[in-house]
N, C-alpha and C positions, 0 to 999 in steps of 0.2 A: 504493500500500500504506500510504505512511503518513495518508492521510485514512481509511481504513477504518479503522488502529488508534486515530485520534485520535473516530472514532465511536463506535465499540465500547466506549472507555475512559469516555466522559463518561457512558455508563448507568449506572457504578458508582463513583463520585466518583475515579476513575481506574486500578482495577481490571481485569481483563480476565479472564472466565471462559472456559472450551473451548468451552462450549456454544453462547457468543456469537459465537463465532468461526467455528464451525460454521455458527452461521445467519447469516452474513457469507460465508458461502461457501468458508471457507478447509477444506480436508480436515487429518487429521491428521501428515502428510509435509510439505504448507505450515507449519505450527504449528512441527514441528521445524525447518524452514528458516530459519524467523524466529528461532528461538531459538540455534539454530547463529551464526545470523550475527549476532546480540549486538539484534535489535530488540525480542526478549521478553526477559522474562527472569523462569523459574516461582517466585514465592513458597510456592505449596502447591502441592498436587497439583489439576491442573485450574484455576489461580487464574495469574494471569502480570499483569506492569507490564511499561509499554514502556521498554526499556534505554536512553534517557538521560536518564528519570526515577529510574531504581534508582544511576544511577550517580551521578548529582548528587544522591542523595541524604546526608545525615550519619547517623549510629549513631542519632539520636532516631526520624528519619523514615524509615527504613528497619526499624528496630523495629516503628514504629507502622501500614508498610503488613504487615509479616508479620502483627501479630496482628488486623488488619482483615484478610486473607485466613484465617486460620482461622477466624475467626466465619464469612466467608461458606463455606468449605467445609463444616461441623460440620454435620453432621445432626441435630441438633437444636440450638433456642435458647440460647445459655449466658448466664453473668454474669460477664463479664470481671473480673476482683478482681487486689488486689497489683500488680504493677510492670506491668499489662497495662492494669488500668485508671490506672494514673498517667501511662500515656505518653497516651491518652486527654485523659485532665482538662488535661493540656499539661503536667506538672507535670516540673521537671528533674532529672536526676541526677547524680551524679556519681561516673564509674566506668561500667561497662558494665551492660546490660539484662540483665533472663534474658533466658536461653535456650531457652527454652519460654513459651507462654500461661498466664498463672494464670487459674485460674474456680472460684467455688463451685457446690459439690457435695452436697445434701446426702447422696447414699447413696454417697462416697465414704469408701472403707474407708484412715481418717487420710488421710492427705497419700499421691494415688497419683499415678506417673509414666508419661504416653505417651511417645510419642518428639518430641510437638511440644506436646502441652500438661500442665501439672499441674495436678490437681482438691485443692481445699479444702476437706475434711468441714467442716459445720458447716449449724446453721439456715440457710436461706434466708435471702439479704442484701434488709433489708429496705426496700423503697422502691427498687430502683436507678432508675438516672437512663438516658437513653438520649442517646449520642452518634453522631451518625452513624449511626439506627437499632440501634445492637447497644446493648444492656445492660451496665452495668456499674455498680461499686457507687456509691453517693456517695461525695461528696469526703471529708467526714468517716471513713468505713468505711474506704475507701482509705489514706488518713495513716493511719490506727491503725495497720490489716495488714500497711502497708509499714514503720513504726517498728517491731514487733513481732516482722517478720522479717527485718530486713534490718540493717545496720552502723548504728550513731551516725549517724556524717556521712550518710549518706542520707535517714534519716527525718527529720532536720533540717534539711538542703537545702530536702527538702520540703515541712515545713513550714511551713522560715519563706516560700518564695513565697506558698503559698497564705494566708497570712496576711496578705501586703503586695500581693497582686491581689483578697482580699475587702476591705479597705482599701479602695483604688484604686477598686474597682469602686460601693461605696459614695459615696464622694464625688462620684466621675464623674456619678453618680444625680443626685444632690443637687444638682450644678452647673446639669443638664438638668431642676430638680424633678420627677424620678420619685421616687417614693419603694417602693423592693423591699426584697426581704427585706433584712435584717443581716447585717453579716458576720460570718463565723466567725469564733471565737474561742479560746484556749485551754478554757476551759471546756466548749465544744461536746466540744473533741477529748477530754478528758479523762472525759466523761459518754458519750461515745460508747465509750472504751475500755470504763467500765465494764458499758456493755449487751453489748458483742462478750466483754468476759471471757476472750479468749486463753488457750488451752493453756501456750502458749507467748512467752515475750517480753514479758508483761503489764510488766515492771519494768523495762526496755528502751524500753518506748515509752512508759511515763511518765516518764523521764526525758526523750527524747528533746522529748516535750511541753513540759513545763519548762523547758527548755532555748532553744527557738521562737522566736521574735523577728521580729515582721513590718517591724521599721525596717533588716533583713538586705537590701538593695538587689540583690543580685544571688549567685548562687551562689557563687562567689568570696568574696566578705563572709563568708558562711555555713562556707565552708571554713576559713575564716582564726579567726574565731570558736570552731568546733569545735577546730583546731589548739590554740589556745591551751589552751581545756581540758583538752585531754587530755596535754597537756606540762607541765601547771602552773602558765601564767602565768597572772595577774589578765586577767580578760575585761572587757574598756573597755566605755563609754559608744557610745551607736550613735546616727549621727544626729544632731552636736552642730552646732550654729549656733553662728559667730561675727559679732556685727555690726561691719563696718568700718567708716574713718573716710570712707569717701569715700559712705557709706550703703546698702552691698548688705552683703545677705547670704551669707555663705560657710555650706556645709557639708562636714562632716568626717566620714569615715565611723568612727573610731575617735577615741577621746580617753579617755586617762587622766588622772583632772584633779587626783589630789593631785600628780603629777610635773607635770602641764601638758607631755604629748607627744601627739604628734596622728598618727596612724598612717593610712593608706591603702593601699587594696587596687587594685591597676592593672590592668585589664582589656585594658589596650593599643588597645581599641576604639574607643573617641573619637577616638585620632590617626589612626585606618586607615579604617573605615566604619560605617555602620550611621545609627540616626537621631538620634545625640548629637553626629555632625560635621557630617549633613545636606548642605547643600549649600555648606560654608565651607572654607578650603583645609586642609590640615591642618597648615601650618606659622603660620594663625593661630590656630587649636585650641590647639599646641602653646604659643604665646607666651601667650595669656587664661590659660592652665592656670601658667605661672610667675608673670604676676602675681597671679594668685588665692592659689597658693604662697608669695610675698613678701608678703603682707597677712597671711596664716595665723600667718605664723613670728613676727611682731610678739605674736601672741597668746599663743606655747609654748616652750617651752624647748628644743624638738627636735621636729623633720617627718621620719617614714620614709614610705617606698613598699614596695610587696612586689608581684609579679609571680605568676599561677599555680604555674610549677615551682617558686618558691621554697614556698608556701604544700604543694605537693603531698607537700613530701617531709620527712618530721617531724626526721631529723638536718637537713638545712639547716636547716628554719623554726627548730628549736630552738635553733641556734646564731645565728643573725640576730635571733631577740628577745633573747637573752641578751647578745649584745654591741653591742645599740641599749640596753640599758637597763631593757627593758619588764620593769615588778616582776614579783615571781612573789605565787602565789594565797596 
């Protein structure tokens, strides 16, 4: 059984329709036995993933198979739009997804609700891009719609990634001399608000634009970032190099430079896994990271750290910038 579902699954970049399953010979009594016993498990109606894919999945990638299963059930074509095509583009959030598919609509009567997707009146989104065969809007359209209707912290999450993997992706090019399009840019995002022109939010996602910053390394930065403006303190310098004596480079993700304090956002990930500890132990991780920290402090007058939950929760962070020192705005 399970090399039948490992067949069925690969027709559909790991999807699994009824119909499929039918012409694998399973009847509909089979189909609920599987799913009884935890080896399916239905995202739509007619649409199922094999359950130790759904279950190892995280909130991003369990989002992103629900709204690839309603593209594939819809009877007809849609254009995935808002936080359906942002889980698409790769882009991250922080905080929870809808809870329904956004798509534009245009003879949708304002902002209308199914029980699994919501439709966006407006023109036709214009040029979408196709990922994984389904439509959805561009990257540009995307930032706007999602700044426009969604929190501060999220539209600027997302846009400062997309600003520092069109970067990235740029130089990448360039290393390999391809030479492709350019990266986006604040300008882009800002010429793009004003052709989409929003009902709603138009003053929200220009700010949220403004605000952007593609040298934000990671969502965390981005949160901490955000935090600070909305509490009042002065928003540091991102991205500062220190040359040391012994001739490397350090970088800093924060630095206030008339105090000369140098602030860092800890992701804890380096010491644990991923591909910043690679294949080195993590108690020499640990050690290269204090003496990088003992070069630094030669530089500043004061080295703080901050962790997620401290950053998540605005009495903490408020009170931890304030009794490290960090000016206000």
């Amino acid at each position: 059984m399970t090399e039948l579902l490992d067949i069925v699954r690969a027709r559909l970049d790991g999807l699994i329709t009824y119909a499929a399953l039918r012409e694998s010979g399973l009847n509909s009594h089979a189909v609920d036995s599987l799913i009884r016993g935890g080896a399916l498990v239905r995202t739509r109606r007619g649409i199922y993933v094999p359950g130790e894919v759904w279950r190892a999945a995280d909130p991003d990638q369990r989002y992103r198979l629900f709204v690839l299963s309603t593209a594939l059930a819809a009877a007809r074509p849609l254009v995935l739009s808002h936080g359906s095509a942002a889980v698409l583009h790769g882009l991250p959030i922080i905080g929870a997804w809808p809870r329904s598919v956004h798509m534009i609509d245009p003879d949708a009567s304002g902002g209308s609700n199914a029980r699994f997707t919501t439709s966006h009146r407006g023109a036709p989104a214009p040029d979408p891009v196709l990922i994984e065969g389904i439509a959805v809007t561009s990257l540009p359209r995307t930032l706007v719609d999602v700044a426009a209707s969604t929190s501060f912290l999220v539209g600027v999450t997302m846009i400062d990634h997309a600003l520092r993997v069109e970067q990235e992706r740029v130089a990448s090019e360039a290393h390999r001399g391809i030479r492709g399009r350019r990266a986006l840019t604040k300008e882009d995002l800002f010429a793009e608000l004003a052709a989409v022109s929003p009902r709603a939010g138009a003053r929200q996602a220009e700010r949220a634009i403004a605000f952007g910053n593609g040298l934000s390394a990671n969502g965390g930065e981005s949160l901490s970032r955000v935090r600070m403006f909305q509490l009042g303190f002065e928003v540091p310098e991102l991205q500062v190099c220190f040359p040391d004596v012994d001739g490397q480079d350090y970088w800093v993700d924060f630095y206030w430079r008339r105090i000369r304090k140098i602030g860092e956002f800890d992701g804890k990930q380096k010491y644990t896994r991923g591909a910043v500890l690679g294949d080195r132990d993590p108690g020499e991780v640990v050690w290269a990271e204090k003496r990088r920290e003992d070069a630094l402090r030669r530089h500043s007058n004061s080295f703080d750290r901050w962790v997620w939950d401290l950053a998540l929760s605005p009495q903490r962070f408020h009170r931890f910038l304030a009794e490290h020192g960090v000016p206000r705005a």
